[in-house]
Each structure stands twice: as C-alpha cells, then as structure tokens.
C-alpha positions as CSV (number, residue, x, y, z in Angstrom):
1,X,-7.2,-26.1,17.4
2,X,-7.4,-22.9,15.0
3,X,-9.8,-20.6,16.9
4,X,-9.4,-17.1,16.8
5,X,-8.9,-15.4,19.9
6,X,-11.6,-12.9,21.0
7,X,-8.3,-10.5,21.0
8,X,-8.1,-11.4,16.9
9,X,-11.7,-11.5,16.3
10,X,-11.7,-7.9,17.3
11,X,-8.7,-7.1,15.7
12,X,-10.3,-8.7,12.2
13,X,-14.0,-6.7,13.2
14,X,-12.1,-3.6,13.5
15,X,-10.4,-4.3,10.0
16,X,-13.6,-5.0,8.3
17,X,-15.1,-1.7,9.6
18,X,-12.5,0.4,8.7
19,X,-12.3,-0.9,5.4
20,X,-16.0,-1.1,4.8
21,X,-16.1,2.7,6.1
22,X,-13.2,4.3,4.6
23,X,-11.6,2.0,1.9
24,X,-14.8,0.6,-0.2
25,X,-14.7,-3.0,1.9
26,X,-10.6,-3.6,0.3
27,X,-9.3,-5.7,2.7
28,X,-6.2,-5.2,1.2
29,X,-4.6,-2.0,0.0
30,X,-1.4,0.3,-0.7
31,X,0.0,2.0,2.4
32,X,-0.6,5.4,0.7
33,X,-4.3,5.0,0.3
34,X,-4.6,3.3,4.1
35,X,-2.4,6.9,4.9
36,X,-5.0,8.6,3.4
37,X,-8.2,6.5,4.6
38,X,-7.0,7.1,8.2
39,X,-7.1,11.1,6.7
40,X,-10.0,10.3,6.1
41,X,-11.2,9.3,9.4
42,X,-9.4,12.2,11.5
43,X,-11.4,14.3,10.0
44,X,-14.7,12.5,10.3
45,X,-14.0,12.2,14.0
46,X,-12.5,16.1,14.4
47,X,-15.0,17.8,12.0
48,X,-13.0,18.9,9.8
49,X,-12.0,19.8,5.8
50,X,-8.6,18.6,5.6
51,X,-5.7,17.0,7.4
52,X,-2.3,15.7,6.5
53,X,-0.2,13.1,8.7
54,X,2.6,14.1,10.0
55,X,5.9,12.7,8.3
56,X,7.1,11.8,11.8
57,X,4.2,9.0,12.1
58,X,3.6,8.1,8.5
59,X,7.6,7.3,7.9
60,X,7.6,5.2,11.4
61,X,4.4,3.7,9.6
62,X,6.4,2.5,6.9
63,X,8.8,1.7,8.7
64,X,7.4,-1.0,10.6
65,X,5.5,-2.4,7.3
66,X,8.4,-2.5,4.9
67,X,8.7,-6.1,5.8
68,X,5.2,-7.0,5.9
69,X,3.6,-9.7,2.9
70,X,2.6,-8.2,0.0
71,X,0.0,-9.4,-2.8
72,X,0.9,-7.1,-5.4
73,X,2.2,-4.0,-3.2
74,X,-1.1,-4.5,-0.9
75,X,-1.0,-5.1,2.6
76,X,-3.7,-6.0,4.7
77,X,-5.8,-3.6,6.7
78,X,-5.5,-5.5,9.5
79,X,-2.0,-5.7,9.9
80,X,-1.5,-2.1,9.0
81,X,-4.3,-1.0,11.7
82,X,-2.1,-2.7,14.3
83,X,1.2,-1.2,12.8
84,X,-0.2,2.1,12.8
85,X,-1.1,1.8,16.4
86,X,2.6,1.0,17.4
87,X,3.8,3.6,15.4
88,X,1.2,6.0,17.0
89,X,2.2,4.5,20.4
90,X,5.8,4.7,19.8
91,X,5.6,8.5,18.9
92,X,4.0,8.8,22.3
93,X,2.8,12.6,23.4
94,X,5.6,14.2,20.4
95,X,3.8,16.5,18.7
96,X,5.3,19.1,15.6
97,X,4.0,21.5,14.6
C-alpha cells in the first residue's frame, strides 16, 4: 500500500504553499533562493524591509542538504522545509547578534 501518511500529506501541503507563496509554485529550487524565499517570509510575518539569515543557521542548513538528490542543483522544497526545521531546531534558543 503506497498511501501517504496524514503526517506527509501535510508535509507536501505545506511545500506547495510555500512554494506557491514565495517561490512562483517551483517545487524544486537552489538552496540560495529557498534561503532567500524563507527571507522572504520572515519579513512578511515580522513586518519588516529586510532581513538576512544568520550564517549560524543557513551553514547548518547546508549542512544537512549537501547529501540530499539533486535534479540539476535543485532540491525539493519539501525536503529543504523539513531540513530547515532541524537546523532551526538544532540551533535551539542560540541567538547572535
């Protein structure tokens, strides 16, 4: 039986949003424009101009990625949404500034 989980159907739902919102509908993209579309979204959800993530979170980001499949140099949103919540959650309550 291949049915997706309601855990995976609303792992893919959140994937489609995002992309639809912030990345044209791509299902698919370069880490540096997901880096940017989640940019993007900070600032939607803050009200602001401008943002830049920190290096600490984008480079654990990557990190966990690097070994991800690629079409092209293009991961998919949904795998990168669910890395960049463990990289997120494994930088805990660290903050620079």
């Amino acid at each position: 039986m291949n049915a997706m989980t309601n855990q995976q159907k609303a792992k893919r739902e959140a994937a489609v949003i995002f992309s639809n919102t912030l990345l044209s509908g791509a299902l698919i993209t370069a880490p540096e424009d997901f880096i940017k579309a989640k940019e993007a979204e900070l600032c939607i959800k803050h009200h602001c101009s401008s943002v830049t993530i920190n290096a600490s979170l984008s480079n654990s980001f990557k990190d966990l990625i690097k070994d991800f499949e690629t079409e092209n140099g293009l991961h998919s949103v949904e795998a990168m949404l669910e890395a960049w919540k463990q990289a997120e959650q494994a930088l805990g309550t660290q903050h620079e500034f």
